[in-house]
C-alpha positions as MATLAB code, in Angstrom:
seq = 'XXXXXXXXXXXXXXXXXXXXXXXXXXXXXXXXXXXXXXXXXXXXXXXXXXXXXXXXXXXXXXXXXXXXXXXXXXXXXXXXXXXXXXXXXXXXXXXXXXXXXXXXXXXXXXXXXXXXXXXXXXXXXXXXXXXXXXXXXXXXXXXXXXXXXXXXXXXXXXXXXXXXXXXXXXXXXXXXXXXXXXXXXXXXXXXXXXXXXXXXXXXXXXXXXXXXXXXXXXXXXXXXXXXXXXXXXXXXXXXXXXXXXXXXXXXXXXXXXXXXXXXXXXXXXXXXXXXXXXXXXXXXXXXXXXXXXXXXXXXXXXXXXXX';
ca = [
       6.772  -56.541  -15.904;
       6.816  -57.430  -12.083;
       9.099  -55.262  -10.133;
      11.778  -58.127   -9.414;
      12.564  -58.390  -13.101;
      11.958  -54.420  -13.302;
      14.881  -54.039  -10.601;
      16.875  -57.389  -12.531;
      17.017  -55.223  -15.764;
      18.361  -52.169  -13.579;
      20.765  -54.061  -12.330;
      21.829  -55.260  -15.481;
      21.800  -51.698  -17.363;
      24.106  -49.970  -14.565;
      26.447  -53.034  -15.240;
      26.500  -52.544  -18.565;
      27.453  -48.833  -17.820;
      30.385  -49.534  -15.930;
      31.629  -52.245  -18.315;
      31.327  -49.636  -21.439;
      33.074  -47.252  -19.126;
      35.844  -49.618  -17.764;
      36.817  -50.244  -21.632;
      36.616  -46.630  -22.379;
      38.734  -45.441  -19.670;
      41.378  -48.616  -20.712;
      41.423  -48.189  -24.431;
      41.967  -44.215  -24.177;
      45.305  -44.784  -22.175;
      46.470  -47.533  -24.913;
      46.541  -44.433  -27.579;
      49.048  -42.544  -25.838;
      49.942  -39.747  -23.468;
      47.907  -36.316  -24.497;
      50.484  -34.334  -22.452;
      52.628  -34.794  -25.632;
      49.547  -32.372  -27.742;
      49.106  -30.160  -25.076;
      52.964  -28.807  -25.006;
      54.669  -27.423  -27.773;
      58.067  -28.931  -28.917;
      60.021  -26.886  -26.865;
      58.394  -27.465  -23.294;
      60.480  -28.357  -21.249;
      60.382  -32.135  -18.490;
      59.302  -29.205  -15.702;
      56.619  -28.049  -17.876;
      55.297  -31.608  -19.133;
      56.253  -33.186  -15.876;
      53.651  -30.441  -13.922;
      50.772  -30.876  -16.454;
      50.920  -34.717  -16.236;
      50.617  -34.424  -12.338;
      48.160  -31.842  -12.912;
      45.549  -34.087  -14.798;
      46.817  -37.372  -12.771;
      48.631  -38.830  -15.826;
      51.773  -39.789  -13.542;
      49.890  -42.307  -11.202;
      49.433  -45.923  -11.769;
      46.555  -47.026  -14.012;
      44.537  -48.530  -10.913;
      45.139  -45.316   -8.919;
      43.569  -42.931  -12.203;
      40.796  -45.823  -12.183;
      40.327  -45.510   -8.592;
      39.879  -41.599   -9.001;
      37.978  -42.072  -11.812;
      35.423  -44.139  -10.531;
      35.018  -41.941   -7.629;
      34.504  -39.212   -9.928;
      31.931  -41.079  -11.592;
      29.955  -41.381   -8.043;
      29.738  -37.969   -7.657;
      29.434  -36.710  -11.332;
      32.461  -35.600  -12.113;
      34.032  -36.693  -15.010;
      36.845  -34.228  -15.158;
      37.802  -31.176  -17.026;
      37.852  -31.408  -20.631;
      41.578  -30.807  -21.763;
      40.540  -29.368  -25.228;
      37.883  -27.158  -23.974;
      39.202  -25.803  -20.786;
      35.415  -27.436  -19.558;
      33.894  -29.958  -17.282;
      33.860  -32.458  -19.795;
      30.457  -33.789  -18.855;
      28.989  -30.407  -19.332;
      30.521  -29.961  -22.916;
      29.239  -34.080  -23.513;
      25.686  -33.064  -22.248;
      25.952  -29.603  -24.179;
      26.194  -31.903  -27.464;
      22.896  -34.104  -26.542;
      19.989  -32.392  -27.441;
      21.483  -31.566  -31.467;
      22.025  -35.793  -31.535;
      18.410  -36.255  -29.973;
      16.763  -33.781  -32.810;
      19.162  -35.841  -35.183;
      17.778  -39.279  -34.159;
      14.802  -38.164  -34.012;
      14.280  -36.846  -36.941;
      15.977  -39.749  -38.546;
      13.450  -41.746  -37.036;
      10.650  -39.693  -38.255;
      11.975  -40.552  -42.053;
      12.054  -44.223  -41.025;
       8.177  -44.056  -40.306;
       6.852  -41.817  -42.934;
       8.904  -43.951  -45.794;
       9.037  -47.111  -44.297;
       5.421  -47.478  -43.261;
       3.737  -46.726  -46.283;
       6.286  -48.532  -48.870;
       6.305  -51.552  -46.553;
       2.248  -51.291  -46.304;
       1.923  -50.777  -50.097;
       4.133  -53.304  -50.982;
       2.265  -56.156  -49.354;
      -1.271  -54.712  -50.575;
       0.374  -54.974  -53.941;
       2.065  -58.366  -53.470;
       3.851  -59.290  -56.745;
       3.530  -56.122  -58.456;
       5.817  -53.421  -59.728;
       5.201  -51.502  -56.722;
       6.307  -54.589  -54.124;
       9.637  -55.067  -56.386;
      10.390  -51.549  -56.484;
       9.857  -51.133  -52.897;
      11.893  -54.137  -51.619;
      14.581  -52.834  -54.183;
      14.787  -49.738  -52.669;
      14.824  -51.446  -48.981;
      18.146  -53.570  -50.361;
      19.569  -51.106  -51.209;
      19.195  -49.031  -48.395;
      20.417  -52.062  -46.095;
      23.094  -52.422  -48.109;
      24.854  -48.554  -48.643;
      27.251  -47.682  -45.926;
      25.684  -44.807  -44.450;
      29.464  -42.120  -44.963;
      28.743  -43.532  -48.764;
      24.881  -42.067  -48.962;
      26.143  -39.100  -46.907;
      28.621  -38.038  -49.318;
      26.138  -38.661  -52.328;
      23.622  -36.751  -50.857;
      26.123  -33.940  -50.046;
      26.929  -34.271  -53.766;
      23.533  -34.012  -55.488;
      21.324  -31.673  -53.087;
      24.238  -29.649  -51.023;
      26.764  -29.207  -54.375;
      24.695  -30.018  -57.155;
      20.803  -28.593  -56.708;
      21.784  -26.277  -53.783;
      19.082  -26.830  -52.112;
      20.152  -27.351  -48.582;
      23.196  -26.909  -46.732;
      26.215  -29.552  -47.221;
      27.152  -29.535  -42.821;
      26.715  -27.225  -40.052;
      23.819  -27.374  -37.814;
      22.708  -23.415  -37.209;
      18.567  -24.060  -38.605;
      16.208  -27.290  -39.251;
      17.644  -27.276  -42.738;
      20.942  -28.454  -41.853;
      18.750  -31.684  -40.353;
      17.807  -32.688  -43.347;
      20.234  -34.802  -45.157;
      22.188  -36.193  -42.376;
      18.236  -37.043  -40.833;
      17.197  -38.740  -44.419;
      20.814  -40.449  -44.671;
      21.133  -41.837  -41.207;
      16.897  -42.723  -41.947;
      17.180  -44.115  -45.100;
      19.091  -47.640  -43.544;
      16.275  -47.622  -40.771;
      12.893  -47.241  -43.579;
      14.617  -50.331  -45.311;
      14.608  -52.610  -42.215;
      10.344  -51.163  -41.639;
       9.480  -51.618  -44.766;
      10.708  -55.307  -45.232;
       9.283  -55.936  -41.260;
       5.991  -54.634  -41.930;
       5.915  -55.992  -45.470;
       5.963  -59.787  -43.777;
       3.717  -58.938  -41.097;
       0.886  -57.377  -43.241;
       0.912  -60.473  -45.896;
       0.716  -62.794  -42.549;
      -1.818  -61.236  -40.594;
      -3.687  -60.804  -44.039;
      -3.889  -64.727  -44.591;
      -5.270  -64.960  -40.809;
      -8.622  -66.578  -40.150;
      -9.946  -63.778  -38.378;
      -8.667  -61.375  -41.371;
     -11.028  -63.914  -44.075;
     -13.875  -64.077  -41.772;
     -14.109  -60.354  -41.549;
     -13.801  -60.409  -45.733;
     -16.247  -62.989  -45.519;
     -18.600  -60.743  -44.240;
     -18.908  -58.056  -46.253;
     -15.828  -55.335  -44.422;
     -14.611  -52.803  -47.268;
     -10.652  -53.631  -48.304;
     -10.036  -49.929  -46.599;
     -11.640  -50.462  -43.586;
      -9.851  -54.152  -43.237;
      -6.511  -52.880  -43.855;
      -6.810  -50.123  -41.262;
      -9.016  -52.082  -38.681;
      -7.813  -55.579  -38.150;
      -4.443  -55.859  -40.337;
      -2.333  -53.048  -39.299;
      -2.783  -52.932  -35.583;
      -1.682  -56.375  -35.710;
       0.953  -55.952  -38.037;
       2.515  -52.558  -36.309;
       2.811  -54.432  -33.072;
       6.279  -55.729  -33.996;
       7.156  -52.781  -36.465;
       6.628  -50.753  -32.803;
       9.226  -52.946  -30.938;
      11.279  -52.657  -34.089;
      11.418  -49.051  -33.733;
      12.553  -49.067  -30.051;
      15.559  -51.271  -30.988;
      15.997  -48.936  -34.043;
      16.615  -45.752  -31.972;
      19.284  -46.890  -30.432;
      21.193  -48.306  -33.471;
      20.353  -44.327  -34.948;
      21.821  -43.192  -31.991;
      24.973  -44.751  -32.542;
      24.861  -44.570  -35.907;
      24.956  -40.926  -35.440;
      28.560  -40.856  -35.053;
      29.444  -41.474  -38.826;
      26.772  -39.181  -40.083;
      27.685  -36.130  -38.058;
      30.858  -36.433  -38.950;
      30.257  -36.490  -42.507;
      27.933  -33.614  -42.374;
      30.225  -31.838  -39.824;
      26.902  -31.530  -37.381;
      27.765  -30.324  -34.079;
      26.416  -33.196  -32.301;
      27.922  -35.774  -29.323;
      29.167  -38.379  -32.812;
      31.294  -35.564  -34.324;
      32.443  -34.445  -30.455;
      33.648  -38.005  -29.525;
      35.467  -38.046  -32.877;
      37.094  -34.680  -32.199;
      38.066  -36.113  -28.743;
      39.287  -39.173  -30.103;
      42.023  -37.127  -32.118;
      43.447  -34.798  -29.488;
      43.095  -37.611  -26.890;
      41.315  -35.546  -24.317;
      40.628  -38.672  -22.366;
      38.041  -36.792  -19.736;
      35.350  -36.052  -22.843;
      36.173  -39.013  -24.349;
      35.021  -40.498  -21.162;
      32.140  -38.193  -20.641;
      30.308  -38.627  -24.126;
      30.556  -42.480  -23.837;
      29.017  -43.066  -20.446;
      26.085  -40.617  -21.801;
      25.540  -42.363  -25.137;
      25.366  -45.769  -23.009;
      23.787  -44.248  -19.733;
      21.219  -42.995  -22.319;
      21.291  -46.351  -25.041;
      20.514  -48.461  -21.639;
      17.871  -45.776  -20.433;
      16.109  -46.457  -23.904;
      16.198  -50.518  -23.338;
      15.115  -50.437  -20.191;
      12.031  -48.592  -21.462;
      11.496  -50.533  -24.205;
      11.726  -53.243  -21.542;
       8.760  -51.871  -19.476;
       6.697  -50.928  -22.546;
       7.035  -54.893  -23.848;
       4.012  -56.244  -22.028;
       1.993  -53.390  -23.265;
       2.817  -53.659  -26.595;
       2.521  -56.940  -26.700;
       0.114  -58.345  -24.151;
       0.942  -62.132  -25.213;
       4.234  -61.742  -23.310;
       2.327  -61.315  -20.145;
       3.102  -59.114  -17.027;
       4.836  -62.164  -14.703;
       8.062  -61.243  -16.731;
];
């Protein structure tokens, strides 16, 4: 990637950051004034009149947009009216639980997707490729609160064998990583499925069959370097859909992470952390293309570095 199109994309992610946090800081106010959960029913106009002034509430939407964007330059994003807080410091307090979440979901996407995916096309046609793509349909096709609940159900309620929520030990990871994984292994497996039968009918795939190369040493050699090159990219794009996926599934596993926090936010309209855990989840969902961006020509060397 040349460094004109390296500072294009910039350009382009930082937009994208303001956008996400012009809506944000729009749609918040359309939901109603939080003054009204922060006072009790018999507060007085003095009492609900000083709090609105206190957080700004009482100025025109342009003026709080005005202040808000200033804040933004210098990274403040307020104080957190539920947590008594700097609200970014509770958002980025919440990161590194979603991170291990993601990345552990990710982690089930490789180690089930791969090898189904990998074994299906080996075993084109057979009971093995049917069961496997059955599996991947029905993994792309069960809302991910639905498999949550189920797994809840059988291994949390049923089997006991690991906690239903919380997120105290690598145990609670478990389900919500497998559930929020299992959609992701699907979309592999099918991927790498296609490329391995393709790159297996290559020319350069039968010449080296031709002469004498050992199935083994074929499939690990020349098919699946060529056929993980696009699984790889696949997986880049894939983080980022786990990461915001990670709202429903913390939620349904009650796992202290920035998904459940934004949801908690959402329903006592504190408007600063509502704020503050979007512009991370983008700031860091933009942060992750933009790599993927730079890491394109390397992965792929047909693309070419005059991008």
């Amino acid at each position: 990637m040349s460094r004109r199109h390296a500072l294009a994309t910039l350009g382009q992610a930082l937009l994208i950051v303001w956008g996400v946090s012009t809506v944000v800081f729009v749609a918040v106010r359309l939901s109603g004034d939080p003054v009204t959960l922060m006072v009790s029913e018999t507060a007085g106009a003095e009492e609900v009149a000083r709090l609105r002034h206190a957080y700004g509430f009482d100025q025109s939407l342009p003026v709080q947009y005005a202040a808000f964007l200033a804040r933004v330059a210098r990274g403040d994003l307020g104080e957190s009216i539920g947590f008594n807080l700097p609200a970014l410091s509770v958002a980025v307090a919440r990161l590194p639980a979603t991170l291990t979440l993601a990345a552990a979901a990710l982690l089930v996407a490789v180690g089930v997707g791969v090898p189904t995916g990998v074994a299906a096309a080996v075993r084109r046609d057979s009971f093995w490729d049917r069961a496997a793509m059955v599996i991947a349909l029905l993994g792309q096709s069960t809302p991910t609160f639905w498999s949550g609940l189920l797994a809840i159900l059988v291994f949390a309620a049923w089997w006991r064998l690991l906690p239903a929520g919380g997120g105290e030990s690598w145990r609670h990871v478990v389900l919500p990583a497998c559930t929020l994984g299992w959609f992701s292994a699907a979309k592999v497996s099918r991927v790498l499925r296609a490329a391995v039968i393709e790159v297996m009918t290559a020319d350069f795939v039968r010449t080296a069959h031709a002469k004498g190369v050992s199935a083994a040493a074929l499939l690990l050699r020349h098919v699946l370097p060529n056929a993980l090159l696009g699984v790889v990219a696949l997986l880049a794009i894939e983080l980022e859909l786990l990461l915001g996926g990670a709202i429903v599934t913390e939620t349904v596993f009650a796992y202290p992470g920035m998904g459940r926090l934004v949801i908690q936010a959402v329903g006592t309209r504190d408007y600063p952390l509502v704020q503050a855990v979007v512009l991370v989840f983008s700031a860091l969902l933009v942060l992750v293309n933009f790599i993927v961006e730079l890491l394109y020509p390397w992965l792929d060397p047909r693309i070419g570095t005059d991008r």
